[in-house]
N, C-alpha and C positions, 0 to 999 in steps of 0.2 A: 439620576438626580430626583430627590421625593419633591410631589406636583407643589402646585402653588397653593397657600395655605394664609391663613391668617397671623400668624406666629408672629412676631414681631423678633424675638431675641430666642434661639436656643443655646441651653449651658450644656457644656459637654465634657462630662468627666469618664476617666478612663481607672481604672483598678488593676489589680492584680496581688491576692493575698494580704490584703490592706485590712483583715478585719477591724486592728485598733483603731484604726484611723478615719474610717468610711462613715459612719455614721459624724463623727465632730464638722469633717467636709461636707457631708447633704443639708445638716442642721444648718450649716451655715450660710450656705446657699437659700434655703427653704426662709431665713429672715428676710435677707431681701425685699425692699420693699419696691415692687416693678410694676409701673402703672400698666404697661401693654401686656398683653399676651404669650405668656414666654411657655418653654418646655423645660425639660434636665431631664437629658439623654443620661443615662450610664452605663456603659460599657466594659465589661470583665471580661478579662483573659483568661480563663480557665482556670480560677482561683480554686483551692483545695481547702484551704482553711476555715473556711465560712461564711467569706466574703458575700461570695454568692448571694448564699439564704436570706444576710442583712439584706441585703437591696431589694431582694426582692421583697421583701417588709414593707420596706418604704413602701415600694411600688401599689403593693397594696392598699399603703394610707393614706398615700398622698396621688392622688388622679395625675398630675403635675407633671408626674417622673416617669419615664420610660426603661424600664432593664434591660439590657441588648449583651447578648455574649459574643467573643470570637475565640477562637484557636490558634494565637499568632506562629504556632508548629505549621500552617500551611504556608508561609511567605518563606519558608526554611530560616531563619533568622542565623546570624553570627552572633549581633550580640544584642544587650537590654535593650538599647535603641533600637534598634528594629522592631523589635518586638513592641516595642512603645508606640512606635512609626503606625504599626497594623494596628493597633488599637484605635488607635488614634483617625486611621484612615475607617474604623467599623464605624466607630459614635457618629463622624463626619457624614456619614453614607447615610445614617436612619433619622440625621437632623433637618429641621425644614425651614427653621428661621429665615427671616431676612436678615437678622445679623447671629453672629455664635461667639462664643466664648469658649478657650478651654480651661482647666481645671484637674490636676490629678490628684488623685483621692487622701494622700496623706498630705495633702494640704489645707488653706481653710483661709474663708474670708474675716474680716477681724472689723466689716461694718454693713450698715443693713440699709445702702444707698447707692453702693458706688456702681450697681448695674445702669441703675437707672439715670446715674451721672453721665456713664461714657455714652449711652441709647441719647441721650439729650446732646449729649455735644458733637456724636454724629450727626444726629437731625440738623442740626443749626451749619453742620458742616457738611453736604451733598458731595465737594469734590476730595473727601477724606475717605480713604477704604478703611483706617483702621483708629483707633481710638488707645492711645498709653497711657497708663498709671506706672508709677513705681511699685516695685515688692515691698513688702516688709519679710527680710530678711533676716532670720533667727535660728540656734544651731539646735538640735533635737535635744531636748530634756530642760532647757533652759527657760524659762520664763520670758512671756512677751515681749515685754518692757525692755529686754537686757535686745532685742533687734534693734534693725538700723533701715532706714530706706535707701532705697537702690532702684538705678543710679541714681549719680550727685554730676550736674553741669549747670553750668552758669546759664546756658540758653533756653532751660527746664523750664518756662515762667506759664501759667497755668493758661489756656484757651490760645496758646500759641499753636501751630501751623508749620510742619516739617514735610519738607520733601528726602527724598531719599537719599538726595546728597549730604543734606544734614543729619539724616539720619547715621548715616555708614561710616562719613567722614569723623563722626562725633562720638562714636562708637555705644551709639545709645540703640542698639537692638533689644539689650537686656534679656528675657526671657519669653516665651511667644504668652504666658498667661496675664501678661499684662497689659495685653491689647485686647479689644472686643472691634470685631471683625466684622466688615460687610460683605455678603454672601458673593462670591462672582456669577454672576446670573449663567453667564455663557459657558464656563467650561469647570467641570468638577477635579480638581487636581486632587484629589487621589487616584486618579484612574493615570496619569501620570508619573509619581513619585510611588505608589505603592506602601512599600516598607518604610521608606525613606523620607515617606510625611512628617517628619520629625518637628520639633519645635522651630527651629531655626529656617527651616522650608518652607513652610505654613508663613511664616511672617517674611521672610525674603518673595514669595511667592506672590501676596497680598501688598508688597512695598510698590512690586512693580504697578498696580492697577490705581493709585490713588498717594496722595497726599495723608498726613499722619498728624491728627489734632492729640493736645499732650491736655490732659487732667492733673494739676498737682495735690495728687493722693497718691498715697501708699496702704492701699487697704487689702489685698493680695498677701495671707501670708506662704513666703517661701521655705520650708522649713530644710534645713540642711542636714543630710542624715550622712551618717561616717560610710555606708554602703550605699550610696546612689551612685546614680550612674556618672555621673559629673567630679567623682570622689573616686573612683573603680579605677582609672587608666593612672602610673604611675611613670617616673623615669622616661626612657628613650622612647615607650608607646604614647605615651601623652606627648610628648615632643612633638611624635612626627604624626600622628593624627590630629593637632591641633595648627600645623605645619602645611598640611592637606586641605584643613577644611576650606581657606577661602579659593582653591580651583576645585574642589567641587562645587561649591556655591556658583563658581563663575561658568560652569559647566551648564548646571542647570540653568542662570538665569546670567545670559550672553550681554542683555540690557545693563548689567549692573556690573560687569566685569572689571572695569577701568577700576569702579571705587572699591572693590573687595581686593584689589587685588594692590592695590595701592596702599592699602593701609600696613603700617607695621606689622614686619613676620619675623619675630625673634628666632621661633621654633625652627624654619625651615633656615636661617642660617647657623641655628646652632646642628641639626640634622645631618645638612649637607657639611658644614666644614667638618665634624667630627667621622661620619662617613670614608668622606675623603681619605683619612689616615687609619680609621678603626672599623671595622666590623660591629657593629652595635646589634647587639644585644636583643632580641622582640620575644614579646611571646606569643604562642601557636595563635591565639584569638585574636590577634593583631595582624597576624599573620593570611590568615583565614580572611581577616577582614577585606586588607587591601587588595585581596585577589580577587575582588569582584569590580575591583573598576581595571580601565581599561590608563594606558600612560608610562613615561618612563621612571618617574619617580616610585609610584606604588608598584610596577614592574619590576623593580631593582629590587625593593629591600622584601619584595614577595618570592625572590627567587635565587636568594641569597648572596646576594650585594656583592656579584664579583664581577670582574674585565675591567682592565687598564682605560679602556673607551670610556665604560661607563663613570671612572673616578673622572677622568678628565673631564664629560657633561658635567658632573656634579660641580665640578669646580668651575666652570662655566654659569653656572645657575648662581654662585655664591660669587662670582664677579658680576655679571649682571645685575644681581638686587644689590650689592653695596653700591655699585654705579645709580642706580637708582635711588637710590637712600640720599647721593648728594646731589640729586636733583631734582628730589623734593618730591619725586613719584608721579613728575607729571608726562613725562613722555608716553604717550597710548604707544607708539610703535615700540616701544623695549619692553613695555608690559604686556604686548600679545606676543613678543621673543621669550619673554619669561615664560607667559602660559604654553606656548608651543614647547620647550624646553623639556619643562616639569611635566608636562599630559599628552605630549603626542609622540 
């Protein structure tokens, strides 16, 4: 972990081959207007295009900014998210804030206050680890204006106070860049999650240590591009990796398992019931994926989804979660039958 510093806030933006877009994200950052002490880490993946060279421009003009490269080829990556995960875990490693923020490069802030908003409403708020705004959500080529904010819930009311339950139950995680983050003094999770520092980790990760103050702004733009990664997984592989995600989540963070695992999972009943009769379909990268976790589910369709036994669990798991479904998902003991089931 880097020593104890004065920093108040570091920004931490991550790259890779982003030449169009890297400079419109530093710019926008660089407005900002931030009474304390802040940095902006940025971190390149081994961009080829030119990325590079721009930052290190900035670097040069602006004292402010720090250039930092990594090689996400060393974590062996499967897919963009991994690769994202190691970046993410490099910036995280050379930052020294008290609090940080992330940022990736072909995105961009859309006002020149909102650091300084959320740095003020965690001060005001000590037992908050993390500070939320909405995104401004808009598809690539389209005009600002034509975005929308995200999320939309009724319990969203500005200087309110969310603990995890509300958070999880309300399904208001959103995306990890719309929270500004208070540093965990005690333990550096990347050295834990590695690759895996992904967006969703990082803020499941920080749920657990603090309570969660909501800012109502939307100044965070998310720009939606037809190849991202969130756009990449299509049919049966987005099913069942989206299917998976809340027993990984509950894998990692044991504290939080009841309410992830509670919450509606269309995917893994559409998964398991189709399974059940059909052989479905994956591709190698999907493939590749699930074979790094350990459990019976990613086990099955990692090693091509055959034995009379194994349909009969399945059908076991998709009686289970309907049974659960009518009772509202409150039973802890059938929801760690569930997770036993699915993962061990």
């Amino acid at each position: 972990m880097p020593g104890e510093t004065n920093i108040a806030l570091s920004i931490l933006v991550i790259s890779h081959n982003q030449k169009d877009y890297i400079s419109r994200c530093l710019d926008s950052i660089l407005r900002q207007r931030i009474n304390e002490p802040f940095e902006i880490i940025v971190s390149d993946d081994n961009s080829s295009d030119g990325t590079w060279q721009i930052i290190k421009e900035y670097e040069q003009q602006y004292p402010v900014i720090k250039a930092v490269q990594c090689n996400s080829d060393e974590c062996k990556p499967v897919t963009r998210s991994e690769r994202c995960g190691w970046n993410k875990a490099n910036v995280y490693n050379h930052a020294s804030g008290e609090f940080f923020v992330n940022i990736d490069a072909d995105d961009y802030l859309k006002s020149d206050d909102i650091y300084q908003t959320q740095l003020d409403a965690l001060r005001r708020n000590p037992d908050c680890s993390m500070c939320q705004q909405r995104v401004w959500q808009v598809k690539d080529g389209q005009p600002l204006s034509s975005g929308y904010a995200w999320p939309q819930h009724p319990i969203l009311k500005d200087g309110i106070v969310l603990d995890h339950s509300d958070i999880i139950q309300n399904d208001l995680i959103g995306v990890n860049p719309t929270y500004m983050i208070r540093r965990n003094a005690k333990e550096n999770p990347t050295e834990k999650y590695g690759k895996w520092y992904d967006d969703t980790v990082i803020t499941y990760y920080h749920l657990q240590l603090g309570k969660v103050v909501f800012v109502d702004r939307a100044d965070y733009v998310w720009v939606q591009y037809g190849t991202s990664i969130s756009n990449s997984d299509k049919g049966w592989d987005r099913e069942l990796l989206y299917a998976l995600l809340p027993f990984h989540h509950a894998h990692y963070f044991p504290q939080l398992k009841s309410l992830l695992l509670a919450q509606p999972n269309l995917n893994l009943v559409h998964v398991t019931k189709e399974s059940v009769f059909h052989k479905i379909r994956l591709q190698d990268i999907t493939i590749q994926y699930i074979k790094q976790f350990d459990g019976f589910v990613p086990n099955y369709f990692a090693n091509g989804q055959k034995g009379i036994w194994s349909k009969l669990r399945l059908a076991r798991i998709l009686f289970l979660y309907k049974q659960l479904r009518k009772s509202s998902h409150k039973d802890e003991k059938a929801l760690d039958k569930l997770y036993r089931l699915v993962m061990q």
